[in-house]
Structures are given as C-alpha cells and as structure tokens.
ZAMARGU-4260 file (C-alpha; in steps of 0.2 Angstrom, whole numbers, plus 5000, padded with zeros to 4 digits):
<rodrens>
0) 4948/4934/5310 | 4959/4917/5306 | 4977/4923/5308 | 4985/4909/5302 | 4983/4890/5296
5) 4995/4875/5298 | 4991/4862/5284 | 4975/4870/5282 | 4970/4872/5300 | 4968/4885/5312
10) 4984/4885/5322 | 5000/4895/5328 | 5011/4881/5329 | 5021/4870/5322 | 5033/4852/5328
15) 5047/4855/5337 | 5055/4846/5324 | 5051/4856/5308 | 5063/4856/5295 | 5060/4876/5291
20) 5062/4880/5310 | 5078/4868/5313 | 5086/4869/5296 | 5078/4882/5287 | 5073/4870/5276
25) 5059/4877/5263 | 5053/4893/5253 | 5041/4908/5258 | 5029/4919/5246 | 5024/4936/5255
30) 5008/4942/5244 | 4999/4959/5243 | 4978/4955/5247 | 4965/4967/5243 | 4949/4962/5248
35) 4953/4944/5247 | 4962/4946/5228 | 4981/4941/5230 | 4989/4952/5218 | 5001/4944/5204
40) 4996/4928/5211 | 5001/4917/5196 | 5017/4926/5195 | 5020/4921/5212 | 5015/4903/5211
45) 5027/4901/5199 | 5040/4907/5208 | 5035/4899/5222 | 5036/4882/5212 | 5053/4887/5205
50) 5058/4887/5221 | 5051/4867/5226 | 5059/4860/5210 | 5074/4868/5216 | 5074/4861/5234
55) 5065/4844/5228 | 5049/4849/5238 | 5031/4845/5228 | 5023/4861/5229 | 5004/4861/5235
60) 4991/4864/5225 | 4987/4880/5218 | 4969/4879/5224 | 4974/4874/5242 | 4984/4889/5244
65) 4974/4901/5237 | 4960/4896/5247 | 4970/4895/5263 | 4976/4914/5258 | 4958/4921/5256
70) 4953/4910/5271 | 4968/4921/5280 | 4964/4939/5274 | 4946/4938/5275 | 4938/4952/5282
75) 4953/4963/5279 | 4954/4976/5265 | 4972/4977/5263 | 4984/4961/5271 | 5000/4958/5267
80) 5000/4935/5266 | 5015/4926/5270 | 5016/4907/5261 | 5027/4896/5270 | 5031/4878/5263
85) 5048/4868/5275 | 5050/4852/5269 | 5043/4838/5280 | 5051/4827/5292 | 5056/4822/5309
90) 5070/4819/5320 | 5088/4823/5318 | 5099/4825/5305 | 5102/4836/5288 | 5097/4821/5278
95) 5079/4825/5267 | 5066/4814/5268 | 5065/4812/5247 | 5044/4811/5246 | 5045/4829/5242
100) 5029/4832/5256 | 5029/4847/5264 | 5021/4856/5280 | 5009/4872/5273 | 5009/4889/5284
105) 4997/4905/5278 | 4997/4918/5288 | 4988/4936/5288 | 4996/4952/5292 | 4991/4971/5296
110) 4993/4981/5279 | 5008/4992/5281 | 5002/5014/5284 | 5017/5022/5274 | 5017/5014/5258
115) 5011/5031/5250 | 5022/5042/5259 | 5036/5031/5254 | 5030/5031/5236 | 5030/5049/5235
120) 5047/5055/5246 | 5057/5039/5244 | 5069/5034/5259 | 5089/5037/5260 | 5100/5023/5261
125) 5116/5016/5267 | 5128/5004/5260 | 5128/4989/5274 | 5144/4981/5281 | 5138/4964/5279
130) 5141/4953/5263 | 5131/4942/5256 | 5136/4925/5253 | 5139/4918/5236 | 5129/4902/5232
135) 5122/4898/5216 | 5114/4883/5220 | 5100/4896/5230 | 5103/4911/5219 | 5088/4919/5215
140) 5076/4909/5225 | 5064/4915/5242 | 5072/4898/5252 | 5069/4901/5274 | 5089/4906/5277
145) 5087/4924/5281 | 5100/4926/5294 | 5110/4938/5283 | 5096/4950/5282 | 5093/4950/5303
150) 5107/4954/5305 | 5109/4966/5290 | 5094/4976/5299 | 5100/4974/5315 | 5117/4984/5306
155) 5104/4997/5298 | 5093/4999/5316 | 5111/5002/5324 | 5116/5016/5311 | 5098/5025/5311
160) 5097/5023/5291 | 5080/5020/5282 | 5085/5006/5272 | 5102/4998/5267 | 5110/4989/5253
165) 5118/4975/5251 | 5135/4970/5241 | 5141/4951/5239 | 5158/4944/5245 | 5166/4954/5228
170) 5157/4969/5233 | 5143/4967/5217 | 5125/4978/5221 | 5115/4967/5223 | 5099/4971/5233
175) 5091/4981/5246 | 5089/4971/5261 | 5071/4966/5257 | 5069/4972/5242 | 5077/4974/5223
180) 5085/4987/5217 | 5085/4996/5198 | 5097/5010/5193 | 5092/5024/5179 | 5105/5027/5167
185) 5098/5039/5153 | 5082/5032/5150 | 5090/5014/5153 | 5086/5001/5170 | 5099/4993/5177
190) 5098/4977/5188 | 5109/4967/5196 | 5111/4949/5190 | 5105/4938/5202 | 5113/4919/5198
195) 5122/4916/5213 | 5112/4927/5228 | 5100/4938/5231 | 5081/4934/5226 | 5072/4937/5210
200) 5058/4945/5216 | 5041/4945/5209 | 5038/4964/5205 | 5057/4967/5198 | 5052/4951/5186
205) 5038/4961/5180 | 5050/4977/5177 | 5060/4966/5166 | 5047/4959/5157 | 5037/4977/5153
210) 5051/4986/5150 | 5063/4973/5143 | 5071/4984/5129 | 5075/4997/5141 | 5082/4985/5152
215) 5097/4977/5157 | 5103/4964/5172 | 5122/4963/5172 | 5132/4962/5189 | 5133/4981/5196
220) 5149/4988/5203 | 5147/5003/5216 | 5157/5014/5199 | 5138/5011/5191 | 5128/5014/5206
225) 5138/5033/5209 | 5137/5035/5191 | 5117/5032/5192 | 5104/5046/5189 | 5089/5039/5198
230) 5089/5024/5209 | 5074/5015/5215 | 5070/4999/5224 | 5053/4988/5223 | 5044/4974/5230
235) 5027/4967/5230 | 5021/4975/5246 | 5031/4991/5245 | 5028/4995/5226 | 5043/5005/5217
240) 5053/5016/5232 | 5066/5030/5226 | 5080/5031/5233 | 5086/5047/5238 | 5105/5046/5246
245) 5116/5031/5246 | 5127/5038/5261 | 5136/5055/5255 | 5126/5054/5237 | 5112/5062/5234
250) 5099/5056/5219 | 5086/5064/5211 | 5067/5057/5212 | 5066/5056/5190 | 5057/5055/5178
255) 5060/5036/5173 | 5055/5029/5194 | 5040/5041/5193 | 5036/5034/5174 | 5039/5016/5182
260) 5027/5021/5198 | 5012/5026/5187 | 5014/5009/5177 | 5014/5002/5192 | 4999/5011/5197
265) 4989/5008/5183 | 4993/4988/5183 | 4987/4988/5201 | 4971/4995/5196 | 4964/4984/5184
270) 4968/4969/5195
</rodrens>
C-alpha cells in the first residue's frame, strides 16, 4: 500500500527547507475515505481553497489531488487522508516567494476503532487552561500552526479527561480541541462565531447549512454553555460526539444530537 505522496510521488520526505515544517507555512484537509470515495469532497476543496486565497498560495488542481487521495487509500475500506499544501520556497527567511507554488503531501491513515462507541456514549470533557489566540487574519482557516492544540492535549493527557475545550483570550467557547462544538438550547443550535480563531470545519458547515433556521453562531460565553441542554461536538472523521460532562456538569445525550446523528447518518449513506 502507498502511504504517502510528495508532489505526487512515492515518498516520506520532504526539504529541510520547507516552508510548512520551518514556518508553518500552508493549510491541511483531513478527509474520511470509504473505499476510495472521499466523503464531502467538494465541501472540502472549497475550503481548502479558501484557505490558498487567504495565504496567497495557488491551490492544486482538483483532479491531482483527488487522484493522489485515491492513489493513497487504495486498498483500504475505511482511511482517514490528510491534504497537506506549504507554500514553496528555499532558504531562510519569513519572506514568501509570491508565485503562489506549493509543495503537495497526501498521506493515508488507519481508520479510527471507536467511532461507534463514541457515537453512541459520547465523551466527558474539561474546560482546558490554555487560550487561544485571537487572530483574525487566520480565523476560521485549517493553516499548519497547531502548537496551541499539542500543547492543549498535552494539558488534557495530563488531567486524564476524554476531550477538552477550548476558550479565547476573552474566555469566548470556541471549540473542542479538534473538533467543533454545537449547544442545544430548546430545539435551537448554537455555535460559536469563528472570525477571529478557531476553524470552520467542514461538517459543522453542513449543520449550518441543513439546519440553518434552527441555527445560530454568535460568540458563546461559559453562562450559555452551563445554561445548555445537550452539548455535542463534530468533525468529518469523528461525526456528531455528545458531550456528557463539562468538568462538574452533567448533560443529557437528547433528542436534538441524536435527531442530528441520524441526519448524519442518513447523509453518509447515500454518498
């Protein structure tokens, strides 16, 4: 099985000098494959191009990477691929070459075993000690600087929690640590806003866009999230999670997350 491709060959290395590994310097996509069919793949081009307009990077051909994703997971029933663009260039310095070229790395990984469990009993959660920084100018976007979420999990591996939460530098709720988060109020979903943090990922995009009436994105004060009937979070590999405890609080697995698991559920199916 090829494991992973560097501009489209068979390889596990890149220049001492890339951008993404010096800098951070580029944008990622992590995609659920079954049997070689990324699923929400246009919803994840597109926000995968998003994210090159915003940096100035010229975003590869639909058709390369799609290719260089199936070329990845053949062979595998269930993968989880990971899209990796970093801007190109060599030597020192912060300063971006302006072609916009970039270095391409698609690589395949194992499928995770828990995802049903997960599904079905949710995970109890802690509110981490570590801020997120607020930075408009990357809001919303996948980019490579991740260092606030090492060292987030290396906070929740200390504690023994299942899964934290993360606040910005005003103490806003604005994620999980790799996933988005949704609060049920009556029959109404609430999402934090994210404009200046955080990233817009592709399954809570899909919430928003199925059940926009019922939905709402506003910046979410830990008041709301106590105040909350049901909380869940989702992403494209872990689908909709409940939330059962955040620290001391207990929360219900309700009506609305499981209403939202079987839409979920359904959608998967006739991809």
């Amino acid at each position: 099985m090829i494991e992973c491709l560097v501009n489209g060959e068979i390889s596990n290395f890149v220049e001492t000098s890339n951008r993404g590994l010096n800098y951070g310097d580029g944008i990622f996509e992590t995609l659920s494959v079954h049997n070689s069919r990324p699923r929400r793949w246009q919803a994840h081009m597109d926000r995968l191009g998003a994210g090159c307009e915003r940096l100035g990077m010229t975003m590869p051909p639909q058709a390369v990477l799609l290719r260089e994703v199936q070329t990845v997971s053949a062979g595998l029933a269930d993968a989880v691929v990971k899209i990796v663009l970093t801007r190109e260039g060599q030597g020192r310095g912060y300063m971006p070459v302006m072609d916009g070229s970039c270095v391409r790395i698609v690589s395949a990984h194992l499928y995770p075993d828990n995802m049903a469990e997960l599904a079905r009993d949710g995970v109890e959660a802690r509110i981490c000690e570590l801020r997120l920084a607020i930075q408009p100018a990357l809001g919303g976007i996948k980019h490579l600087n991740r260092l606030e979420q090492v060292l987030a999990s290396a906070e929740l591996q200390r504690s023994g929690a299942s899964e934290g939460l993360l606040l910005d530098q005003e103490n806003y709720v604005i994620s999980a640590i790799a996933a988005n988060i949704f609060l049920v109020l009556e029959d109404r979903l609430l999402t934090p806003r994210l404009d200046r943090c955080g990233i817009r990922g592709v399954l809570r995009s899909q919430i928003l866009l199925g059940f926009g009436a019922r939905c709402e994105q506003r910046r979410v004060t830990m008041d709301m999230l106590q105040e909350a009937d049901e909380v869940f979070i989702c992403n494209t590999v872990r689908g909709i999670v409940p939330i059962t405890a955040v620290d001391m609080q207990n929360y219900p697995i309700g009506p609305v997350t499981r209403e939202l698991q079987a839409w979920l559920h359904e959608g998967s199916r006739k991809q």
